[in-house]
DRENGUTOR-853589 format. One record per residue (C-alpha): residue in one letter; x, y, z; residue number from 1. Coordinates in Angstrom, 1 decimal. Layout:
residues N
  residu      px      py      pz  num
       A       X       Y       Z  NUM
...
***
This chain:
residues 210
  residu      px      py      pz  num
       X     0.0     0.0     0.0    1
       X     1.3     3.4    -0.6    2
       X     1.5     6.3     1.8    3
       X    -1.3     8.9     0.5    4
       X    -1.2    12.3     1.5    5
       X    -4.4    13.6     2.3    6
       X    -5.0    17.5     1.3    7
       X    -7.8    19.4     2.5    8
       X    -8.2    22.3     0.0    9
       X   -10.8    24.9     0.5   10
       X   -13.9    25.3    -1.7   11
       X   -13.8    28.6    -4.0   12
       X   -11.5    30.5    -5.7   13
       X    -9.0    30.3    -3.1   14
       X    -9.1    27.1    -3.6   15
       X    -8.3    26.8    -6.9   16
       X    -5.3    29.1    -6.6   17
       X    -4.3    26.9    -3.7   18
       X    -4.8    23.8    -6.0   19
       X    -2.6    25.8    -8.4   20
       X     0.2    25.8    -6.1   21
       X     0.3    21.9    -5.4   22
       X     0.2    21.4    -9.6   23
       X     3.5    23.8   -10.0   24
       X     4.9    22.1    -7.0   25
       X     4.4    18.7    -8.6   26
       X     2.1    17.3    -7.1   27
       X    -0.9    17.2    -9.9   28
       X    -4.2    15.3    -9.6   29
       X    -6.0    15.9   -13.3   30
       X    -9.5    14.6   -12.1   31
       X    -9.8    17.7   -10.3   32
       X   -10.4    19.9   -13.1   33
       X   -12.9    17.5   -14.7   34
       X   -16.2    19.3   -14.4   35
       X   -18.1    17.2   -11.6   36
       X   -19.5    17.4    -8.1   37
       X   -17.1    14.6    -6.9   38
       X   -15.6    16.3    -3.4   39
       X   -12.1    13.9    -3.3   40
       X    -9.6    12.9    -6.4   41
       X    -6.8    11.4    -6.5   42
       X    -3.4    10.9    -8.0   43
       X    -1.7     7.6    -6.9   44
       X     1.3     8.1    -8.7   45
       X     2.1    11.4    -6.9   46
       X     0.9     9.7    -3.5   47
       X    -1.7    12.4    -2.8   48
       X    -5.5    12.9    -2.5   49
       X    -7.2    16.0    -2.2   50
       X   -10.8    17.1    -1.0   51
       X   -12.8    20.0    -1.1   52
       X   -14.5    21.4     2.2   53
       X   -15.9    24.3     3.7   54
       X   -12.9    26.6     4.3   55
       X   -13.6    27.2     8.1   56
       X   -14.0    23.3     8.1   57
       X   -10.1    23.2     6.7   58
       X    -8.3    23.2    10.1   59
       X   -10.9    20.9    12.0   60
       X   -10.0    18.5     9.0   61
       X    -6.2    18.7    10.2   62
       X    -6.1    18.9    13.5   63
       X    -8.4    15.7    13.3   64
       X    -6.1    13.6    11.1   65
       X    -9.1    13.2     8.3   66
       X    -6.4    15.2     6.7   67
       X    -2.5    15.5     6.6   68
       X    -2.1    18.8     5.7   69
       X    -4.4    21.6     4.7   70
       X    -4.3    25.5     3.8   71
       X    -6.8    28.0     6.0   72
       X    -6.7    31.6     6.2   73
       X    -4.6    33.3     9.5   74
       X    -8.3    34.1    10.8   75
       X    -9.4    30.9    11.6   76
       X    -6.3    29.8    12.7   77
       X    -6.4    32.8    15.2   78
       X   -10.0    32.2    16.0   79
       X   -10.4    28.8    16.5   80
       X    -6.9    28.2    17.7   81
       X    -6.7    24.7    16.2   82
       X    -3.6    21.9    17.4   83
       X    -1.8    22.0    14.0   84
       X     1.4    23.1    13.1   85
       X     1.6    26.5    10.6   86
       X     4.1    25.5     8.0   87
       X     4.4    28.5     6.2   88
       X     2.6    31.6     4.5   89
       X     1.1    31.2     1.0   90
       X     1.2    34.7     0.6   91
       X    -2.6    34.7    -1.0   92
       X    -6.0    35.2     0.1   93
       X    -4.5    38.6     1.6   94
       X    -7.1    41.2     3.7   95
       X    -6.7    42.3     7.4   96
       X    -9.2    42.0    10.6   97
       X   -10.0    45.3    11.3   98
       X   -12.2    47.2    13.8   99
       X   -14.7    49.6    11.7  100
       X   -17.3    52.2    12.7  101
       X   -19.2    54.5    11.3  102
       X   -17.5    57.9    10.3  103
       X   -18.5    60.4    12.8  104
       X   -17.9    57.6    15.3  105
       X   -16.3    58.6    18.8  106
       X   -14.9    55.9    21.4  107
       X   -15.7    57.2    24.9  108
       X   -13.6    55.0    27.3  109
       X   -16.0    55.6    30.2  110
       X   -18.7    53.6    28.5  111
       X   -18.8    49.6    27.9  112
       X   -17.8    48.9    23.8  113
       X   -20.6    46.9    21.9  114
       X   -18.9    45.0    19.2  115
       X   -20.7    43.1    16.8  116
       X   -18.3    40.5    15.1  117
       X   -18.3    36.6    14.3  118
       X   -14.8    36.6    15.1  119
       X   -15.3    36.7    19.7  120
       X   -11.8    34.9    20.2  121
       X   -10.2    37.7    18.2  122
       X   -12.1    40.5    18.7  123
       X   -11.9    39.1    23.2  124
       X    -7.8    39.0    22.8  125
       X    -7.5    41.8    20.7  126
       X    -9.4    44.2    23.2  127
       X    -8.0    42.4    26.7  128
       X    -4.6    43.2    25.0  129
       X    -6.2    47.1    24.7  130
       X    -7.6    46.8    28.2  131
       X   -10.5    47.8    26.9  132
       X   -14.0    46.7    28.7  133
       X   -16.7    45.4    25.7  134
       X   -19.7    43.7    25.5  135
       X   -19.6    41.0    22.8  136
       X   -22.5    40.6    20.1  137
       X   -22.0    37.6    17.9  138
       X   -23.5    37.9    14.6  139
       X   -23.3    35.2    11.5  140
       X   -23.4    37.6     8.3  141
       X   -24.6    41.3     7.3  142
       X   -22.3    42.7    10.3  143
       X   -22.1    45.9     8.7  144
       X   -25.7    47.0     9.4  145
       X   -25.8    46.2    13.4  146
       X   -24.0    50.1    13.8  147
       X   -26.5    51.7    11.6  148
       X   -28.4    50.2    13.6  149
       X   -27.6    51.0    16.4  150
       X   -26.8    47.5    17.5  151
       X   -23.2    48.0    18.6  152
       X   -20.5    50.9    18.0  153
       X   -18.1    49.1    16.3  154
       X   -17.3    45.9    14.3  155
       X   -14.6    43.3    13.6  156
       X   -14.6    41.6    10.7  157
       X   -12.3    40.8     7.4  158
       X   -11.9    43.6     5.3  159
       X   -10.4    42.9     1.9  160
       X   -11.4    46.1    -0.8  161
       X   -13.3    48.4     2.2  162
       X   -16.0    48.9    -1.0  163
       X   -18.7    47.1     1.5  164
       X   -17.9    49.3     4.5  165
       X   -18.0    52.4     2.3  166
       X   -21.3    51.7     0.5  167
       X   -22.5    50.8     4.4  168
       X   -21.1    54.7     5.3  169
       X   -18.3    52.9     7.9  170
       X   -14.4    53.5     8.0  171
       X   -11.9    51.1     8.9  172
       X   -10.7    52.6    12.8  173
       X    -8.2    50.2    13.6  174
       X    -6.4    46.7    12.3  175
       X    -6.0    44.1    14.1  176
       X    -3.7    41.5    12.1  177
       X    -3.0    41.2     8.3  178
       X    -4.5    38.0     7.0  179
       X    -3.6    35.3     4.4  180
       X    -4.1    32.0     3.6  181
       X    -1.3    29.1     5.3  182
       X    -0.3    25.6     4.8  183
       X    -1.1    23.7     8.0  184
       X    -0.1    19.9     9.2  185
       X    -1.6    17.4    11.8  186
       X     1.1    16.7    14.2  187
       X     0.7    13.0    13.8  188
       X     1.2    13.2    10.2  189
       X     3.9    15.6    10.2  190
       X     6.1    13.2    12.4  191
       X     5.1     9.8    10.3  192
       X     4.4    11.2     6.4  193
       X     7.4    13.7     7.2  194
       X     9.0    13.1     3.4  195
       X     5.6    13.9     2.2  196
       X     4.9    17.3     3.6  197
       X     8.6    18.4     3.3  198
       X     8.4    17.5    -0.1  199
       X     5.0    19.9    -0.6  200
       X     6.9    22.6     1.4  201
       X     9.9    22.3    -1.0  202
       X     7.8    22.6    -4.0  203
       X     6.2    25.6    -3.1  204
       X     9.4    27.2    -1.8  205
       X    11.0    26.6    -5.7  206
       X     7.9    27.3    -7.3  207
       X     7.7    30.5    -5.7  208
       X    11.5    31.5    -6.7  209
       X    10.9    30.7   -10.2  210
***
């Protein structure tokens, strides 16, 4: 039997530029460009096997062993705070997590911080670091509106192109972190498929350079 590496790639156009990366670095799979709904291919000759998931789903994958290695975005990596190891920075997928408000927006220190965000174990680290006292509001999606709403004062989210918070009348107030997508191991797999992964990481390191 032959040792398979197991890659968890993320759905979407990341994705495919993540996929990219793994064909220049060698390690091709052609039935993943056939146009089907099939969610795992793979490419025995090159001892690898991919699947597509959710992208927040990516590090649960790997720190789980379902996969050996994966790539996720700094943000989930910060938020969830998963047991993997971060091999290194893929240098796409870039934005920040930022703290925006809207414009005529004054922090008074006296008074508690609402904070809308999905993001709590960032936005709760971030402001500790601040000292800063807030209440946290957790919201799933259209976190833009819950200022204009009156909801909270601020928000943290991802900001990539700020067009959103413009069109919404908000301005970026702070960042937090700059964001982009990594390549990630489970520990197990690092230690026993070792060849494999350092192979990957070698890849990408020359295909970058060239």
């Amino acid at each position: 039997m032959k040792t398979m590496l197991n890659v968890a790639l993320p759905k979407g156009r990341l994705g495919e530029k993540v996929y990219a990366m793994f064909e220049k670095a060698g390690f091709e799979c052609p039935s993943i460009k056939e146009n089907n709904r099939k969610l795992i291919f793979e490419n025995p000759e090159k001892n690898v096997r991919y699947f597509w998931v959710k992208p927040s789903d990516v590090a649960i994958y790997v720190e789980r062993g379902a996969a050996d290695i994966g790539v996720a975005g700094k943000d989930i990596l910060l938020e969830y705070e998963p047991d993997v190891y971060e091999l290194m920075d893929l240098d796409i997928g870039k934005c920040r997590m930022a703290v925006a408000a809207k414009k005529d927006f004054r922090d008074n220190p006296q008074r508690t911080l609402r904070v809308a965000t999905k993001f709590t174990n960032i936005t709760k680290n971030y402001y500790s670091s601040l000292g800063r006292d807030i209440d946290i509001i957790h919201l799933n999606g259209s976190i833009e509106i819950a200022p204009i709403l009156g909801l909270s004062d601020v928000i943290v989210d991802i900001v990539e192109t700020g067009t959103t918070l413009k069109e919404n009348n908000l301005d970026v107030v702070e960042t937090i972190v700059p964001i982009s997508a990594r390549l990630i191991a489970n520990k197990s797999a690092y230690k026993f498929k070792g060849d494999l992964v350092e192979a990957v990481v070698n890849g990408f390191n020359i295909a970058e350079r060239e």
